[in-house]
Backbone as CSV, one residue per row, in Angstrom:
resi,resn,N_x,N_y,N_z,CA_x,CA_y,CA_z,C_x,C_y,C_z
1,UNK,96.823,103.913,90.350,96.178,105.075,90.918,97.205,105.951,91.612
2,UNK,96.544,107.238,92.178,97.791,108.221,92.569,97.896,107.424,93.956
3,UNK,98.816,108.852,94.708,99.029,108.295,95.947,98.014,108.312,96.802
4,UNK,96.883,109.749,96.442,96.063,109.766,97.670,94.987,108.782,97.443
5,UNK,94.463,108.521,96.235,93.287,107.910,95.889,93.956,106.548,96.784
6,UNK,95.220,106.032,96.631,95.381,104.797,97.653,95.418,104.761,98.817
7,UNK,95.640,105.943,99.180,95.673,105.876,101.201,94.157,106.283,101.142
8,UNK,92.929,106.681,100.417,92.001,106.723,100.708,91.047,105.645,100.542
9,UNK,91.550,104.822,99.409,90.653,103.231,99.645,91.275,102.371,100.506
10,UNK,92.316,102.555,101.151,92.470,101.937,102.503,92.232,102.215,103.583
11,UNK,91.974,103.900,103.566,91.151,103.666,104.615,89.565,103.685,104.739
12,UNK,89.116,102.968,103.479,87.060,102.992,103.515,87.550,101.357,103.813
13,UNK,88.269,100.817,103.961,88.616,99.303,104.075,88.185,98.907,105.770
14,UNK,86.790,98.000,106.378,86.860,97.598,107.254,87.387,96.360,107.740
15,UNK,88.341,96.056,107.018,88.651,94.843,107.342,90.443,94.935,107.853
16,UNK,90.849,95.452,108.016,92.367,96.493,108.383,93.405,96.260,107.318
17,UNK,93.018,96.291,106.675,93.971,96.392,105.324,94.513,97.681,104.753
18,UNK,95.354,98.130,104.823,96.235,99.280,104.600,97.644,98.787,103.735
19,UNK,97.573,99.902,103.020,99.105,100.387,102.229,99.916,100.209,103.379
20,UNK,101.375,98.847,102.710,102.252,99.177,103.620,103.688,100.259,103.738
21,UNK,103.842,100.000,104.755,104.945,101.066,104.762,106.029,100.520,104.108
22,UNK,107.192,101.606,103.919,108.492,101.376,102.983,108.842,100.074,103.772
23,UNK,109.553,99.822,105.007,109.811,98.339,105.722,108.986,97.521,105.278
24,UNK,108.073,97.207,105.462,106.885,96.230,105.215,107.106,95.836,103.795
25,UNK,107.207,96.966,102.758,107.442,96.668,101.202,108.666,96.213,100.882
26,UNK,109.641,96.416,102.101,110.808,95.662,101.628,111.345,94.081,102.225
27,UNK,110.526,94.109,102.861,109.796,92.581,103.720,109.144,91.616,101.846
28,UNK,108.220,92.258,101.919,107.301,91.336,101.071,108.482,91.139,99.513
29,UNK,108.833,92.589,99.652,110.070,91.864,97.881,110.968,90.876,98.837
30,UNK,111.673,90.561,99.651,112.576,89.583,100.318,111.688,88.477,100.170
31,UNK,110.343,88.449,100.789,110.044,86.967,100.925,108.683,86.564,99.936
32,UNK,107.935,88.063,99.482,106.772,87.688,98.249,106.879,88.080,97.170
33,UNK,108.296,88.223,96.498,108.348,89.240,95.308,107.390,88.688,93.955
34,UNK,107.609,87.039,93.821,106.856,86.340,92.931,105.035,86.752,92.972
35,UNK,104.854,86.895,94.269,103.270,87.541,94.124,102.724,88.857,93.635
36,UNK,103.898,89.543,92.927,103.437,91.152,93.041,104.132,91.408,91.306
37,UNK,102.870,91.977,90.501,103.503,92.468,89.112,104.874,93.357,89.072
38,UNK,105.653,92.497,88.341,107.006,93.028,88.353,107.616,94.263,87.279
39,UNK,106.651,94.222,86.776,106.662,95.316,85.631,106.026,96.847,86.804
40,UNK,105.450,96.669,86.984,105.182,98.033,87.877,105.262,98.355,88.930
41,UNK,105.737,99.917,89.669,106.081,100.078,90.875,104.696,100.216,91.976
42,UNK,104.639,99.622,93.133,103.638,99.680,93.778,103.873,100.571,95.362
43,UNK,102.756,101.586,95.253,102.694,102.677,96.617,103.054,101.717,97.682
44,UNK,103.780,102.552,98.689,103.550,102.454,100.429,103.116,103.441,100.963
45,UNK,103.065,103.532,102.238,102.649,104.410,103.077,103.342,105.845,103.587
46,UNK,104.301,105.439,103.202,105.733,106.276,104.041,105.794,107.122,102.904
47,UNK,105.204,108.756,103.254,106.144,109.816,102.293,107.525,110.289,102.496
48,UNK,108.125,110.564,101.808,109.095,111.086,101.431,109.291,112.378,101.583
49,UNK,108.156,113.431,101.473,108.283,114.749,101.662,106.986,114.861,101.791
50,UNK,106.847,116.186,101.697,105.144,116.988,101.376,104.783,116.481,100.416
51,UNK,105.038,116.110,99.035,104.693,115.939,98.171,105.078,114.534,97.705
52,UNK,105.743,113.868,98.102,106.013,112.583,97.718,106.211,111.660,98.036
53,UNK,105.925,110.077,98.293,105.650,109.023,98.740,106.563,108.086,98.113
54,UNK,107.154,107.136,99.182,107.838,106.137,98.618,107.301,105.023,97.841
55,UNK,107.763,104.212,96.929,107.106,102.835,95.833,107.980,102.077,96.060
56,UNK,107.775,100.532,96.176,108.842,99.725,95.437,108.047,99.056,94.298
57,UNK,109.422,98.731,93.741,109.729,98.077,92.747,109.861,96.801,92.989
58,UNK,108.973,96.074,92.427,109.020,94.111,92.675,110.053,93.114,91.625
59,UNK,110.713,94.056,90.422,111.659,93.633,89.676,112.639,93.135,90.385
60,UNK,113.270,94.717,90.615,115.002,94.437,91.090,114.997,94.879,92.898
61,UNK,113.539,95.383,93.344,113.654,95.526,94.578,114.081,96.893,95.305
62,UNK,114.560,98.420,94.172,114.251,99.258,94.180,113.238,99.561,94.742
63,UNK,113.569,100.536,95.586,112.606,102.163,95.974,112.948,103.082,95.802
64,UNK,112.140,103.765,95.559,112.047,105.422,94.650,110.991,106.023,95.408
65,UNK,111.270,107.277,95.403,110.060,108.297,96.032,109.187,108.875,94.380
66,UNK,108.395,109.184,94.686,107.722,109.669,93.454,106.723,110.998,93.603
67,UNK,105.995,112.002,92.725,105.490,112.931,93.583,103.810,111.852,93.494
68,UNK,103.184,112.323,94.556,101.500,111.385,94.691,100.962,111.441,93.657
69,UNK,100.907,111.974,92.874,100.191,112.075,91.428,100.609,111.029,90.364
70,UNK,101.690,110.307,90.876,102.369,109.822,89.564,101.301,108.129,90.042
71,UNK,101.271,107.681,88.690,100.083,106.134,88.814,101.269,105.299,89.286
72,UNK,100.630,104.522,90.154,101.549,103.272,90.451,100.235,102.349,90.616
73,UNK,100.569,100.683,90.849,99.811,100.092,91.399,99.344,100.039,93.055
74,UNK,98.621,99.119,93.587,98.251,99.402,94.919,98.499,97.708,95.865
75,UNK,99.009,97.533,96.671,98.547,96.042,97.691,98.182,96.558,98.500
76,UNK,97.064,96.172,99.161,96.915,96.179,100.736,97.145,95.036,101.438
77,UNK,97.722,95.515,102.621,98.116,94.303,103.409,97.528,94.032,104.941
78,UNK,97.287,93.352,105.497,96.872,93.175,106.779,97.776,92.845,107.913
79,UNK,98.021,93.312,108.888,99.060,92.780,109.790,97.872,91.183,110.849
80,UNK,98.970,90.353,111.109,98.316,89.528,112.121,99.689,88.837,112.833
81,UNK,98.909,88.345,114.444,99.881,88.019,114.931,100.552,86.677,114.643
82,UNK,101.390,86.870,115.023,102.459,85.074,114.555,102.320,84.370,116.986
């Protein structure tokens, strides 16, 4: 889905699950890369400009900005305390 359609089903989400940000996405390739399709790039939160939003990549661990329109996949993630 684009970029906005994903920051908008996270936020009809009552359970606090949100798109994470570029940090957060580069957290989960370090320690969850095996959980996330590696063939496609998946949104964060963090744009890049007016028009464009950062993705990573769960392959090689790449990020790329992209403009919101372009399809990527989606995770939502939940923060909790340790």
């Amino acid at each position: 889905m684009d970029w906005n359609d994903a920051m908008r089903m996270a936020e009809q989400r009552t359970d606090g699950a949100r798109l994470p940000t570029r940090n957060e996405s580069a957290l989960l390739y370090a320690h969850l890369r095996e959980s996330f399709d590696r063939s496609s790039w998946h949104w964060t939160s963090t744009r890049a400009s007016g028009g464009a939003a950062w993705n990573q990549g769960f392959d090689d661990g790449y990020q790329d900005s992209d403009d919101l329109s372009f399809e990527a996949r989606v995770r939502l993630v939940r923060r909790f305390a340790l």
